[in-house]
N, C-alpha and C positions, 0 to 999 in steps of 0.2 A: 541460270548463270548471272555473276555481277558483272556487271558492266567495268566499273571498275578493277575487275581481275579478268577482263576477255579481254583476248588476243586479236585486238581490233583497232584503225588508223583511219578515222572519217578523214575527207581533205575538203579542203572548200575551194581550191583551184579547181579548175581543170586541164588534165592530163593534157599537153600537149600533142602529142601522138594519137591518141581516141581520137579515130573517125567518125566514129558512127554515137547515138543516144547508150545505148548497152554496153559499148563499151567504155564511155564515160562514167556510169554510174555502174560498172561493173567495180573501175578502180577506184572512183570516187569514196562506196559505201565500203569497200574493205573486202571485196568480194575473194577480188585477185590481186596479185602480184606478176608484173614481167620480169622474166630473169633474161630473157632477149626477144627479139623479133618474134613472135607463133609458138614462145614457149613460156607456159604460164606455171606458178605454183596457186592450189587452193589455197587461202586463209579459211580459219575454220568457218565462217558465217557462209561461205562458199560452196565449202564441202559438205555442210547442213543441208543448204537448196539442194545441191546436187546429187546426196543418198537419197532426200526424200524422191527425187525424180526416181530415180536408181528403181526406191520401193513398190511407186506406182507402178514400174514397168511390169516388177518381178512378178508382183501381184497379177495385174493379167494378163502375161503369158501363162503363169501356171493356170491360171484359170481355164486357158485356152487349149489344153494341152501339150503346155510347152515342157520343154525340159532342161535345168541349165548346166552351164559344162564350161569349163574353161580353156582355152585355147593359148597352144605358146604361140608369143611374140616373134620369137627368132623361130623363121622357117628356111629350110634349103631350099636357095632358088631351084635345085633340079624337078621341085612339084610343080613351078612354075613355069619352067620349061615345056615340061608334057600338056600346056595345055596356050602357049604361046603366047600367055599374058605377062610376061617377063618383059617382052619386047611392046606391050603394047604398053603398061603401066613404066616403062625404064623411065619416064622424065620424072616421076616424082619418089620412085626407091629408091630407100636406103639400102645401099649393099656392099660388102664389105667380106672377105675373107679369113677365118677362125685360125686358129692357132696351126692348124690339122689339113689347112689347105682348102678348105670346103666353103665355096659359094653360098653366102647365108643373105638374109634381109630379114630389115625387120616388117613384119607383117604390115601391109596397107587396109588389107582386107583378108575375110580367111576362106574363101569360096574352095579354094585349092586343098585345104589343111582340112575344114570339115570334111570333103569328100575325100578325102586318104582317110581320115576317119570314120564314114558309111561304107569303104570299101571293105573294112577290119573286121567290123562288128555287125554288119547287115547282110545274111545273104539269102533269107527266103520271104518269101509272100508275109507271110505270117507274122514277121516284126513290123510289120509296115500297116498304117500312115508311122511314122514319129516326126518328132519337130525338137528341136536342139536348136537352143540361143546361149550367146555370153552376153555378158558386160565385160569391154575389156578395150585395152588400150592400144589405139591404129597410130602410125608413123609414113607420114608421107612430106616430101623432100616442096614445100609447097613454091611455087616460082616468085609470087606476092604475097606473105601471108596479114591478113587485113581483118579488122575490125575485129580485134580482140577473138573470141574463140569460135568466131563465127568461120572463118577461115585459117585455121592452127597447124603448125607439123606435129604435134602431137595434141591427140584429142581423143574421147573418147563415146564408143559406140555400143548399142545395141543390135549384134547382127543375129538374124534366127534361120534358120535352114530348116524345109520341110521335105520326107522322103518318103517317097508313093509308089505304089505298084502300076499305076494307069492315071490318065490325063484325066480321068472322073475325079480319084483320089486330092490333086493337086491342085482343080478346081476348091475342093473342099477344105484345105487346106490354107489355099490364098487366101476365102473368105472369111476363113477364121480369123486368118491375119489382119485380112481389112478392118475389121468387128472390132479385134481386139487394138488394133491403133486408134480407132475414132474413139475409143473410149478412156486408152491412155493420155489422147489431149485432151481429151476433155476435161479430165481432173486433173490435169498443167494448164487450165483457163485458158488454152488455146484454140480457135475457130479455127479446123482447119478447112484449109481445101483439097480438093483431091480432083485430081488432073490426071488425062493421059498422058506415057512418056514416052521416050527413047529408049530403048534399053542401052545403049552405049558400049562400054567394055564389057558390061556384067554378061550382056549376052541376052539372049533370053527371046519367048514369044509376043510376052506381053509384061508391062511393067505401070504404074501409076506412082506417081507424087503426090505427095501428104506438103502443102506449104501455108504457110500464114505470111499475113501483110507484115512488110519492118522495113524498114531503112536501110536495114544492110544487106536488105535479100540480095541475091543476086541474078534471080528469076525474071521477067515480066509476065505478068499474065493480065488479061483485061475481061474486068467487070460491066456488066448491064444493071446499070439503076432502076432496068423498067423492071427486069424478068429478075434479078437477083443472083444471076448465073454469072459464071468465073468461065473465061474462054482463054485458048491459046495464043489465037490468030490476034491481029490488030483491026480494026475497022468498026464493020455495024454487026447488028447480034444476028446471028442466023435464025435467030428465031425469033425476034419484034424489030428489027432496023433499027433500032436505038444506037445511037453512037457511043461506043464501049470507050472505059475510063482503063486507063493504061494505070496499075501498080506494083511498085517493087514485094516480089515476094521470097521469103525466107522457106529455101528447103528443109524440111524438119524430121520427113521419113518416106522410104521409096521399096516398094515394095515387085518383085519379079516370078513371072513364071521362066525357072532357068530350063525346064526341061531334060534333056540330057546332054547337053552341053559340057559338059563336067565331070557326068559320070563314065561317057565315053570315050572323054580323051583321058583320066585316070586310073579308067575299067572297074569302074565300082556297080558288079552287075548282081542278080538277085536270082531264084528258080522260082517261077509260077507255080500253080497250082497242078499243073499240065508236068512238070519239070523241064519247062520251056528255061533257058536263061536268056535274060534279059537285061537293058539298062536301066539303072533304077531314076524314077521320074524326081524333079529336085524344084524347088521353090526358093525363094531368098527374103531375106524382109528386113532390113534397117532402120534404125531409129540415129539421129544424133545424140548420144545422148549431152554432152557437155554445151552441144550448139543450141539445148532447149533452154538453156538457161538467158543468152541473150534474147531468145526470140519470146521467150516471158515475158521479160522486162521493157521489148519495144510495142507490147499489146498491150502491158500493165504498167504506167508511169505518169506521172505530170511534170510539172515543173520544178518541186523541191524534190522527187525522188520518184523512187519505187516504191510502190504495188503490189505486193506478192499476192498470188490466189492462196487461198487458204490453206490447202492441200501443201504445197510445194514450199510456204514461207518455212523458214529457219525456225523461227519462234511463233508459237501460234500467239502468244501474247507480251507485249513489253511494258513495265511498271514504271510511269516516272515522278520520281520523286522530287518537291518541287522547296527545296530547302533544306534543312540540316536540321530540325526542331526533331529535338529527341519522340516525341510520339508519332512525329509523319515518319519517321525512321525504323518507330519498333514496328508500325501498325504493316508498311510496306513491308518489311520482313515474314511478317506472319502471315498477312496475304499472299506473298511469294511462295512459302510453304506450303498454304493451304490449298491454290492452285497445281502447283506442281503437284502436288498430291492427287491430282483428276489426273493424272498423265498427262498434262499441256509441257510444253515447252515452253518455260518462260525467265524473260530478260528484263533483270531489273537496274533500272538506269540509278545507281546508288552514287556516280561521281558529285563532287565538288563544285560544278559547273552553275554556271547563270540557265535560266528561265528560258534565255534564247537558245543558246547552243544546245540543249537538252531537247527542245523542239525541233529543232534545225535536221541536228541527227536522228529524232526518230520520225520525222518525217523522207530522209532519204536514206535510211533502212528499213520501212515501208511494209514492218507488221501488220497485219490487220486488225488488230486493235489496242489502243492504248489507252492503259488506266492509269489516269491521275490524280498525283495526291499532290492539290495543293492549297495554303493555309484557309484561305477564302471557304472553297466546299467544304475543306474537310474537320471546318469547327462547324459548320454545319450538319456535321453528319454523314458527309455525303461523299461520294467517287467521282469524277467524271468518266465517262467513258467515250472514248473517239474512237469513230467508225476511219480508219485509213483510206478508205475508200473512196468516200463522198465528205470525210471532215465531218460528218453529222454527228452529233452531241447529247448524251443524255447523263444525268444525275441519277446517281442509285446509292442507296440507305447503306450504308457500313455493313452494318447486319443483313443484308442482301447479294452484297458483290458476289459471293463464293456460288448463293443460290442459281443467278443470274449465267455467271460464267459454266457451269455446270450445266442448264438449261438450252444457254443462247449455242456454244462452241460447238456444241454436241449437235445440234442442227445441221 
């Protein structure tokens, strides 16, 4: 893509309203747009980050044995009734009455709506384990909504549901989940932590939190310097007396054994092997997905910008060109081509602009690497190449760059 013809608005103020780092350089780089309080539109460098998340995800759920499915929005509150979380979730739905007279919302969560769906299409031993996730877009009525998409009224989520014949099953199940999240952050460059929770509204036996360190979290959990461990409680480590460091942590994913919580108040029941009927056993598993993208950003950043881990940047490469002299021009074009031709995604800064402002913005739109043609090197022969990361610096031969990139990216 040219820079020059992308649909893109760096600013050099800052957003008044940004509370927090991420969401300053959310609006700062061009990411987002506020059309009011908690409701965002993507700009496309936005919506770049946020399929590639999207992709990691899909990748390993399927891996995991997931399966994906998509889920309506508008649900009748009467599935929500059968199971009295109408009245527990009422402060923050939206709900509203159809043409036809009929109690609707738009979905917060879909715990209710998959299990009207296991009830439909599951009824013996035999279909079971399965596991069923969306990508798809939640709506909740939020009372503060803050820090850009960290806390949003609409946002969007990964939720997965697992369905078992027995508590062995769902054990099996979770674990898969757990496996397959530590792996999902990890190629969103996120450390996460994983904590014991509350199950809360969701319900449930047992439940754990997936959080990383940020500014915006809105978690505490505190850390031991000695031992390296992440605690709940506040004080000394239960395990060396070290005086634990208090930090703000960002929920990222939360993962439940729901049990039959769900299937019993819906009747979503199955026949054993015996032709026993019973309640079919259920799991839950969340990801944020739209909320990974600030919690990137406050793990990945300095001072002029963003960071992107590699996996997840927009562009895996950005070309900038460092004047208007007809051969830096043709040669960046060709290199443009010849790249994009590995499959890389790449942005080449082809504007008009001064020396400074060309740095300025690709330093806080924060590729991972950027090749520069400018007059100095490249009557010498040569590329530079910036590491975004650490700023570090190397020189490579014209007749190399394609080799290099091909070599280095693919790592």
């Amino acid at each position: 893509m040219r820079l020059s013809r992308f649909f893109l608005s760096t600013q050099r103020q800052t957003p008044k309203d940004a509370e927090t780092v991420s969401h300053r350089l959310c609006i700062k780089s061009g990411l987002l747009n506020a059309l009011s309080a908690g409701i965002f539109s993507y700009l496309p460098l936005g919506l770049m980050a946020l399929r590639k998340i999207e992709n990691i995800i899909r990748e390993y759920m399927n891996m995991y044995d997931g399966q994906e499915v998509l889920l309506p929005a508008l649900q009748p509150l009467e599935i929500w009734q059968k199971t009295g979380r109408d009245k527990v979730l009422e402060e923050i739905m939206f709900t509203f009455k159809d043409r036809r007279g009929r109690d609707i919302c738009l979905g917060p969560t879909h715990e209710e709506v998959i299990t009207d769906l296991a009830k439909k299409f599951i009824s013996s031993y035999k279909q079971m384990p399965v596991i069923l996730y969306q990508i798809q877009t939640k709506f909740r009525d939020e009372i503060r909504p803050k820090a850009g998409l960290v806390r949003s009224c609409e946002f969007i989520m990964k939720d997965a549901y697992s369905f078992d014949r027995d508590q062995e099953g769902l054990n099996l199940s979770y674990s898969k989940m757990k496996e397959a999240y530590q792996n999902i952050f990890r190629e969103c460059g996120l450390p996460a932590i994983i904590l014991g929770a509350d199950t809360g509204a969701m319900g449930g036996s047992e439940s754990e939190e997936f959080l990383v360190k940020g500014e915006s979290g809105e978690d505490k959990v505190f850390f031991c310097p000695n031992c390296g461990r992440y605690f709940k409680q506040r004080g000394s480590c239960p395990v060396c007396a070290a005086q634990l460091e208090e930090i703000n942590a960002l929920e990222i994913g939360h993962i439940f054994k729901l049990g039959t919580k769900y299937s019993q108040a819906l009747g979503a029941y199955f026949l054993d092997a015996d032709g026993r009927r019973k309640e079919i056993i259920m799991g839950c598993y969340g990801i944020g997905v739209s909320r990974l993208i600030p919690a990137v950003i406050e793990n990945n950043y300095d001072q002029e910008g963003i960071i992107w881990p590699k996996k997840i940047a927009p562009f895996d490469v950005e070309i900038l060109v460092l004047g208007q002299a007809e051969d830096l021009v043709s040669y960046s074009r060709e290199l443009y081509g010849k790249i994009s031709s590995l499959n890389y995604d790449v942005l080449l800064d082809d504007r008009n602009e001064s020396v400074g402002v060309k740095f300025n913005d690709a330093y806080l739109l924060g590729m991972p690497y950027l090749f520069v043609l400018g007059k100095g090197s490249f009557s010498q022969g040569k590329v530079e190449i910036v590491f975004r990361k650490n700023k570090q610096k190397i020189l490579v031969n014209k007749e190399s760059v394609l080799d290099w990139a091909r070599d280095y990216l693919r790592k």
